[in-house]
C-alpha positions as CSV (number, residue, x, y, z in Angstrom):
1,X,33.1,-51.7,-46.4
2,X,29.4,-53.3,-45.7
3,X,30.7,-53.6,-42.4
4,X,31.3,-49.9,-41.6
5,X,27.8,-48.9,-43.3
6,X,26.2,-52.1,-40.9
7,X,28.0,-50.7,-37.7
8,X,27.3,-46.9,-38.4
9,X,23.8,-47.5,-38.8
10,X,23.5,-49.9,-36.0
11,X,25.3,-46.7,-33.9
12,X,22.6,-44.2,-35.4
13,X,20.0,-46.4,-34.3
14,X,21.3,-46.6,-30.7
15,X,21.7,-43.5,-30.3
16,X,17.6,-42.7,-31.8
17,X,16.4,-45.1,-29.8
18,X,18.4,-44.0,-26.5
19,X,17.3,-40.5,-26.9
20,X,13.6,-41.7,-27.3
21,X,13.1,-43.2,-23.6
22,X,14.6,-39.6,-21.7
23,X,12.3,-37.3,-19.7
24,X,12.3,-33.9,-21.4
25,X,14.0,-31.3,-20.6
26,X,12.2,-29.5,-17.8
27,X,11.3,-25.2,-19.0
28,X,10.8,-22.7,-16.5
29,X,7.2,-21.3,-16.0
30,X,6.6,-18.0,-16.4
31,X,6.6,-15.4,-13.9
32,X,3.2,-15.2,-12.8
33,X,1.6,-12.9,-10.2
34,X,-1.3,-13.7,-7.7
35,X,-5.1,-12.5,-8.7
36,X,-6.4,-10.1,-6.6
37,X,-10.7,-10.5,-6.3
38,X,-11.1,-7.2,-5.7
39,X,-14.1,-5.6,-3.8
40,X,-16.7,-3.9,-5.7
41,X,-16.4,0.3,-4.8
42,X,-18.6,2.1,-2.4
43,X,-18.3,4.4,0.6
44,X,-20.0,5.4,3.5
45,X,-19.2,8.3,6.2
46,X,-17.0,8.2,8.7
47,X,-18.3,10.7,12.1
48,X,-17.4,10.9,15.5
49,X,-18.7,13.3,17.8
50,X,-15.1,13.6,19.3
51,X,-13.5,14.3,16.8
52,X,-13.0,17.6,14.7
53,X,-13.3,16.0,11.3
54,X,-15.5,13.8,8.6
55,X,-15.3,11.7,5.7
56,X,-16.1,9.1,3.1
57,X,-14.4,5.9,3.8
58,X,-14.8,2.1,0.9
59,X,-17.4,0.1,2.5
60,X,-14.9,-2.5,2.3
61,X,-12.9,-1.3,5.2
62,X,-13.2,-1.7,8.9
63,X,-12.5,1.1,11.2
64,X,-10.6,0.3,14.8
65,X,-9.7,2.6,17.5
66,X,-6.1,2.3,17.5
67,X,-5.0,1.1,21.2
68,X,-1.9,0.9,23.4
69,X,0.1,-2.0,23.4
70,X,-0.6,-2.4,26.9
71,X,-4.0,-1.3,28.7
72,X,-6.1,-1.8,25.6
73,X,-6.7,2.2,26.1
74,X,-7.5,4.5,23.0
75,X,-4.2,6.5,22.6
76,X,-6.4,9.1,21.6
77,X,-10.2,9.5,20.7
78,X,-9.3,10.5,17.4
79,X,-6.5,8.1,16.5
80,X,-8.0,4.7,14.6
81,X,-6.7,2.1,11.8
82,X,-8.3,1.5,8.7
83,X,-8.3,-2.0,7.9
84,X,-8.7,-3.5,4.5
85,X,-9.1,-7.3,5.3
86,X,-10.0,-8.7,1.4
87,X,-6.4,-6.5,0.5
88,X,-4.4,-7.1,3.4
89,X,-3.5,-3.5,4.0
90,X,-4.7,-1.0,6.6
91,X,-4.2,2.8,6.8
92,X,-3.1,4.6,10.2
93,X,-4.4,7.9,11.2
94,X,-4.0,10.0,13.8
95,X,-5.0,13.5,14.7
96,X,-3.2,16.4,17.2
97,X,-5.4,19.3,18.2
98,X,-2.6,21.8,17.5
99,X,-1.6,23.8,20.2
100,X,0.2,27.2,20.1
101,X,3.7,26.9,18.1
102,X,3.0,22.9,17.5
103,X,2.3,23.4,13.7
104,X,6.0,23.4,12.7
105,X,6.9,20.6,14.8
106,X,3.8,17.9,13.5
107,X,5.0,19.3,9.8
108,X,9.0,18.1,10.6
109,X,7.6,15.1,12.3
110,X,5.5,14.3,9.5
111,X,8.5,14.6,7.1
112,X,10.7,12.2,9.5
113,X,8.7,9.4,8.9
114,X,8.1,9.8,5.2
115,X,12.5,10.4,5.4
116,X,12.9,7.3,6.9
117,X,11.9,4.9,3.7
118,X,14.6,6.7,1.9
119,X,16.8,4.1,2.0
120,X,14.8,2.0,0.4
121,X,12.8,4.0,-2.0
122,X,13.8,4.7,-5.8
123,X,12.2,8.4,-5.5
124,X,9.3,10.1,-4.3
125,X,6.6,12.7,-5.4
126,X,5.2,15.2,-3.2
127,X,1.7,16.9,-4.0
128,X,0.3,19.4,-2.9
129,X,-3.8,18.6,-1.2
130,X,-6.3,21.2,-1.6
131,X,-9.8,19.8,-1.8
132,X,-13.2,21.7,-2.2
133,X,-13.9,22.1,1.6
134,X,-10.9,24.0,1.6
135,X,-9.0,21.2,3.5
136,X,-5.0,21.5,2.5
137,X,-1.8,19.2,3.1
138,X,0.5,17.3,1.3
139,X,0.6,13.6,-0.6
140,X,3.6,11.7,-0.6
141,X,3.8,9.1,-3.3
142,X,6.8,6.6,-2.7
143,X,8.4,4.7,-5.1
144,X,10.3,1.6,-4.6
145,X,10.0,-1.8,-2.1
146,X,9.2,0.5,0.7
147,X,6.7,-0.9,3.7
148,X,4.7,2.8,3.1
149,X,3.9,4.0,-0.2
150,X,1.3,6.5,0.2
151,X,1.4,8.6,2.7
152,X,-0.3,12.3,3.8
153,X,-1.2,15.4,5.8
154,X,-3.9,17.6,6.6
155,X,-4.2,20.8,8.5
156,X,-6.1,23.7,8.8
157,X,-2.3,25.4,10.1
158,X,-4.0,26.2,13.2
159,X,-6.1,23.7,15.1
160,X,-6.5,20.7,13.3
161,X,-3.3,18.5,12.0
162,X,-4.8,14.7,10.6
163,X,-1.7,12.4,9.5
164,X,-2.5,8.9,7.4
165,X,0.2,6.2,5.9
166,X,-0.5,3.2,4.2
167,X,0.9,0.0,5.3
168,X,0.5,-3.7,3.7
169,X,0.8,-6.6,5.8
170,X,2.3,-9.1,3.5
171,X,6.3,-8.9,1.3
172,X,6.8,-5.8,-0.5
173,X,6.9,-5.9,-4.5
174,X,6.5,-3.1,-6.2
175,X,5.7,-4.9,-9.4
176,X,3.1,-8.0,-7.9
177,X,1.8,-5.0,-5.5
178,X,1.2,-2.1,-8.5
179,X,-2.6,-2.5,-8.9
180,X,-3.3,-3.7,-5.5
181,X,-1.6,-0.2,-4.7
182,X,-3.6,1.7,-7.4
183,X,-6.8,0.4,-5.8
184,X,-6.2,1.7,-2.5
185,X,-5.1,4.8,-3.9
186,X,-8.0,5.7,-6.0
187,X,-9.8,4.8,-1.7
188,X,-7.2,7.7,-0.6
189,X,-8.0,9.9,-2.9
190,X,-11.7,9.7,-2.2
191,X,-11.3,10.4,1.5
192,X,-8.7,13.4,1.0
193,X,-11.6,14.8,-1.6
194,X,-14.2,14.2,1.1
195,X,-12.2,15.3,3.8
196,X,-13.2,17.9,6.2
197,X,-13.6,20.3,9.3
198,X,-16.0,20.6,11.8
199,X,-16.2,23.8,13.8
């Protein structure tokens, strides 16, 4: 009988003092998403002579003349890329000096390209721009792992049509991406309030 009791308590002790020497086991780390340092706010105008329209861009961003892929030529005066280095984003703009019947066709075009993140977006919103300078057009606010999700119009419906889309240069996450996204927006919002014509 004192034996058994020796032998069992020889076994416990084992079995202690194997489980004492192994690693532990390893836990997942929590999902964690990158910090973003981001710029401190503050605009400054955006004018050129050539072109039929003004205003406020973040201080933060770099203006380029977008070019062809081959020449290095402007594609047009009034075409340019809004670069957000610090965010890795940029916003491209062009503009069409509308000609007679064009208006329909830049509106259908403009709708194409918003049509073609379908497939990937979970919805979108659509609202409806007028600012104080009596500039109108359209937001579109995608939702969803989509490589574009703000994008808008302007016009004046008879000479002036100005088109913008947001694009990131880096994965797209919806969730990691959210306030990187909200900054820029609260930047596109401020340039669709200052937007305007020149006569």
């Amino acid at each position: 009988m004192q034996i058994i009791k020796y032998i069992s308590v020889l076994l416990v002790f084992c079995v202690v003092l194997m489980s004492c020497g192994e690693p532990p086991v390893p836990v997942p780390k929590p999902r964690m998403f990158p910090r973003v340092d981001f710029p401190e706010r503050g605009y400054q105008s955006y004018v050129n002579k050539d072109c039929n329209y003004s205003f406020d861009y973040p201080k933060y961003a770099v203006i380029k003349q977008d070019k062809y892929q081959y020449g290095n030529q402007a594609a047009n005066e009034c075409w340019f890329n809004m670069e957000f280095p610090d965010l890795n984003a940029s916003i491209y703009c062009d503009y069409t000096k509308i000609e007679k019947d064009m208006f329909g066709t830049l509106i259908q075009d403009a709708f194409k390209i918003v049509g073609k993140h379908n497939v990937k977006a979970n919805f979108r919103e659509e609202n409806i721009i007028q600012n104080e300078q009596g500039v109108g057009g359209l937001l579109f606010d995608i939702k969803g792992p989509v490589a574009t999700p703000y994008q808008f119009y302007l016009s004046d419906t008879t000479q002036h049509f100005f088109r913008a889309s947001l694009y990131f240069n880096s994965k797209v996450n919806p969730d990691s991406m959210k306030i990187v996204h909200d900054f820029v927006k609260e930047d596109i919002d401020h340039m669709i309030k200052t937007f305007q014509w020149k006569n």
